[in-house]
Wavefront OBJ file of the C-alpha trace (Angstrom):
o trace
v -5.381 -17.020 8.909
v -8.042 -17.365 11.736
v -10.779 -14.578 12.315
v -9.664 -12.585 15.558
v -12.535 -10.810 17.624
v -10.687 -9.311 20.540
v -10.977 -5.893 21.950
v -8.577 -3.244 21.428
v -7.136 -2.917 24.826
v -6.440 -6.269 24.465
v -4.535 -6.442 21.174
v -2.512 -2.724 21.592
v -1.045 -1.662 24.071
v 0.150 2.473 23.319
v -0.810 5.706 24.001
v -3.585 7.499 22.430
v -6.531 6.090 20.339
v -6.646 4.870 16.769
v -9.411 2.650 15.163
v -7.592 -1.263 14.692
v -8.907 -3.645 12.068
v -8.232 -7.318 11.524
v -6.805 -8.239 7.641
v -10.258 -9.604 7.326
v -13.175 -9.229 4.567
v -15.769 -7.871 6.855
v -18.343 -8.649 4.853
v -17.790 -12.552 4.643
v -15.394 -13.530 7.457
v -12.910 -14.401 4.588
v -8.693 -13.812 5.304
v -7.919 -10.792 2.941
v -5.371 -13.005 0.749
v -8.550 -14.948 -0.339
v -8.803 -11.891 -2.668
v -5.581 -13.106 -4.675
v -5.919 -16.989 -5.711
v -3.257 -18.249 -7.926
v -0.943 -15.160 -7.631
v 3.048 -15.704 -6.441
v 5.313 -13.542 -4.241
v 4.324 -10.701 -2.153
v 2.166 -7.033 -2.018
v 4.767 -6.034 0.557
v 7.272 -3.884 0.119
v 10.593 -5.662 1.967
v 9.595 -7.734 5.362
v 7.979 -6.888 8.759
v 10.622 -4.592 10.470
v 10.820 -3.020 13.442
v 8.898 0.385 13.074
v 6.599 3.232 14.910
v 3.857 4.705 13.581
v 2.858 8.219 14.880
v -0.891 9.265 15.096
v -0.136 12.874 16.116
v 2.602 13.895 18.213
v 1.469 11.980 21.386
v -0.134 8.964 19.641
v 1.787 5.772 17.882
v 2.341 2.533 17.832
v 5.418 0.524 17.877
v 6.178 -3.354 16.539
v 7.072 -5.271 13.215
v 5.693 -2.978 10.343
v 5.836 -3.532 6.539
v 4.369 -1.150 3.678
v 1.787 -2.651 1.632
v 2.793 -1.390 -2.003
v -0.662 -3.014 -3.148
v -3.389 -2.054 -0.919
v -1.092 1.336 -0.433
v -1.288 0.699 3.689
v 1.073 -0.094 6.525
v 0.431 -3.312 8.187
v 1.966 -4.934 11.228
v 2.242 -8.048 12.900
v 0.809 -9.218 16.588
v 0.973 -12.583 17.754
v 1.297 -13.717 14.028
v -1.566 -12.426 12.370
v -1.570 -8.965 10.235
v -3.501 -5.838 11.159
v -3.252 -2.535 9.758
v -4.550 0.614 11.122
v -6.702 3.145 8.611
v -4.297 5.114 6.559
v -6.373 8.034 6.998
v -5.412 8.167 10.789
v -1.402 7.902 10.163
v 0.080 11.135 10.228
v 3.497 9.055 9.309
v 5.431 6.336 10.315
v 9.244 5.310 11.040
v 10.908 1.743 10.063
v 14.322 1.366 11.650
v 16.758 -1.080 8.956
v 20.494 -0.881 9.023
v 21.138 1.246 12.320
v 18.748 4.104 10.038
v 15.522 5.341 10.765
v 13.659 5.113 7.222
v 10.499 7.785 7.318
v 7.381 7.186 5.549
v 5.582 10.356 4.939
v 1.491 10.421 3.096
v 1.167 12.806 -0.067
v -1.749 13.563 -2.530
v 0.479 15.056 -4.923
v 2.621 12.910 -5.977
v 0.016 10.955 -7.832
v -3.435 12.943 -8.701
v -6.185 12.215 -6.687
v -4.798 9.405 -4.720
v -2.698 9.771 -0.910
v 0.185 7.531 -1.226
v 2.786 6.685 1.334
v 6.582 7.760 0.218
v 9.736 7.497 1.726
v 11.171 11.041 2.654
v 14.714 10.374 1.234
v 15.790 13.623 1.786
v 14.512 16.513 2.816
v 14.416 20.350 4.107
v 11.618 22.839 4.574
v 9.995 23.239 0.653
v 12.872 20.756 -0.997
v 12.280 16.645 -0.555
v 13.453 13.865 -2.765
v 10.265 10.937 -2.193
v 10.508 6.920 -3.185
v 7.349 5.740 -3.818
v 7.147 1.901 -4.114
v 4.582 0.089 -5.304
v 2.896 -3.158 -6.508
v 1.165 -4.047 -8.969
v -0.325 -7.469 -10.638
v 0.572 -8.947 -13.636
v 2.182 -11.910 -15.650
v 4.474 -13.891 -13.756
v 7.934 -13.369 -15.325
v 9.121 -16.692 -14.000
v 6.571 -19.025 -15.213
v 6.891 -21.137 -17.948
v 3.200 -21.214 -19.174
v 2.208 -18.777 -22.105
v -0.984 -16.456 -22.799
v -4.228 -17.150 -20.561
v -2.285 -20.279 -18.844
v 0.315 -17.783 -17.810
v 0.457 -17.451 -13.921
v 0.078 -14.276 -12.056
v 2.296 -12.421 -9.658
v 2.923 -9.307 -7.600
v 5.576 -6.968 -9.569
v 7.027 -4.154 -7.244
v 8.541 -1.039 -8.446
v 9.434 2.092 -7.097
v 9.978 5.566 -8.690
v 11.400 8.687 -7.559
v 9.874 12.103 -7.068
v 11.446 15.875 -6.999
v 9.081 17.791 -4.797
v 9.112 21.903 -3.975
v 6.644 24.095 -3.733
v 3.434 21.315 -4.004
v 4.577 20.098 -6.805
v 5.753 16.432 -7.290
v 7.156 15.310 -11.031
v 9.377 12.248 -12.020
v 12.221 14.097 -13.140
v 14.918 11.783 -15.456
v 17.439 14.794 -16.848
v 18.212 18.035 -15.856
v 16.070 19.406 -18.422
v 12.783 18.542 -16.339
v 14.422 20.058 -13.594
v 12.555 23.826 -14.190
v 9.293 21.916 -14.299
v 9.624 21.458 -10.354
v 11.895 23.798 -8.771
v 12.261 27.976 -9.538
v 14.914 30.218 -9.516
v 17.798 31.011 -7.918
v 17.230 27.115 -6.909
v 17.232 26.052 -10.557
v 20.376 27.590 -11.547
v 22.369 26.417 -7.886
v 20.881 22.674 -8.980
v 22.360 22.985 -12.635
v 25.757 23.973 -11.484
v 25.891 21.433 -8.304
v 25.021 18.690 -11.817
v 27.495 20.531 -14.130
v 30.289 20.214 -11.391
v 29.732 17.061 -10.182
v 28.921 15.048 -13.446
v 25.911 14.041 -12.200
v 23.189 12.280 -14.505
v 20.280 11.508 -12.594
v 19.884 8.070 -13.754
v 20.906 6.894 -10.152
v 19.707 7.394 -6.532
v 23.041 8.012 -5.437
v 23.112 10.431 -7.904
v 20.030 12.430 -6.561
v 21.244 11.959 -3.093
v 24.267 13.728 -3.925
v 22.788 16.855 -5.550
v 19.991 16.968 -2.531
v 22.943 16.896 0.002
v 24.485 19.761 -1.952
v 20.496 22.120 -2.000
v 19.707 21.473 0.984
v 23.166 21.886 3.405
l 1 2 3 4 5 6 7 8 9 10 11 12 13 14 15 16 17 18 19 20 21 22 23 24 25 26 27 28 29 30 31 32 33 34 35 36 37 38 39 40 41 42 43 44 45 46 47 48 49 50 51 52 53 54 55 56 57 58 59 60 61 62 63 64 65 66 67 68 69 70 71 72 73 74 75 76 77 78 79 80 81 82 83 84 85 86 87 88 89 90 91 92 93 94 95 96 97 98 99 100 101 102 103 104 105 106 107 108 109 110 111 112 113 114 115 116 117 118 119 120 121 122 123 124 125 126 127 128 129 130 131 132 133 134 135 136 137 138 139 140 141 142 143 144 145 146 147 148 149 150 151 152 153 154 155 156 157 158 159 160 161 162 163 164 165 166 167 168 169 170 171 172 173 174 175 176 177 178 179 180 181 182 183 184 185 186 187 188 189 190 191 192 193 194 195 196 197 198 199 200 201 202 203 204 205 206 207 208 209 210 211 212 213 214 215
């Protein structure tokens, strides 16, 4: 990856204003993978994808955008190098896969004392079902070398969150359901479970009792 010193006006082209940095180590001049020798596969969640990402209400961007799950940013591609903007200046951003608009919301509640990106998978007023992906680094489950010879690799994983009221929990059962939401919405969640067999080990499970809270 070359070193790109161009102005702004020159490498955007949207309205509004938002600080643009190159995938660069300012410090040295060195392309930011330099800071991962050795390790396999990607910090990306999925590939670049047409997207938008919204600044304020008059403000965004629009072109190929993929989450970073590693650095915990949203990056984007023009003429074939990676940018991203600040994460601080994203109020949220849009990624349009299948004919469906996916939204990407920030939260510091999910995880304590850290803003993450989610995906909003469903959502009304105080009641939203978040995917948070991430990535991580660790031993490369497909190499054949063991202990300290062992190569390294980027593991994604993703997790779902119950959110109401500003709290955010992982909840896997019913039982953790009263550690997120109150009453009467507790007791309308239990029955929507009770009489639709629902387990909450699945997505499409959660999916299914959201539909049902928030219609």
């Amino acid at each position: 990856m070359k070193v790109l010193f161009a102005s702004f006006f020159f490498l955007l082209s949207f309205s509004g204003f938002a600080q643009l940095t190159n995938l660069q180590d300012i410090g040295n001049g060195a392309p930011l993978m330099a800071k991962y020798p050795g390790i396999s596969g990607s910090p990306l969640v999925g590939d670049f994808t047409d997207g938008k990402i919204f600044f304020n209400e008059r403000e965004f961007y629009e072109g190929k955008l993929a989450l970073n799950g590693y650095e915990n940013r949203v990056e984007y591609m023009y003429q074939g190098e990676r940018f991203y903007f600040e994460p601080k200046e994203i109020s949220y951003f849009v990624i349009f896969e299948n004919n469906r608009e996916r939204v990407f919301k920030k939260s510091d509640a999910l995880i304590k004392g850290k803003t993450v990106f989610y995906e909003e998978l469903k959502g009304k007023d105080d009641l939203i079902l978040a995917k948070l992906y991430s990535v991580s680094v660790g031993n490369d489950p497909t190499s054949s070398s063991y202990g300290s010879d062992r190569g390294k690799a980027f593991l994604p994983s993703e997790e779902l969150y119950l959110c109401s009221q500003g709290t955010c929990k992982i909840v896997k059962n019913e039982k953790q359901l009263g550690d997120v939401l109150s009453e009467p919405l507790l007791s309308e969640a239990l029955a929507v479970i009770k009489a639709e067999k629902l387990k909450l080990k699945k997505e499409e499970d959660w999916l299914r009792l959201m539909d049902r809270l928030i219609k």
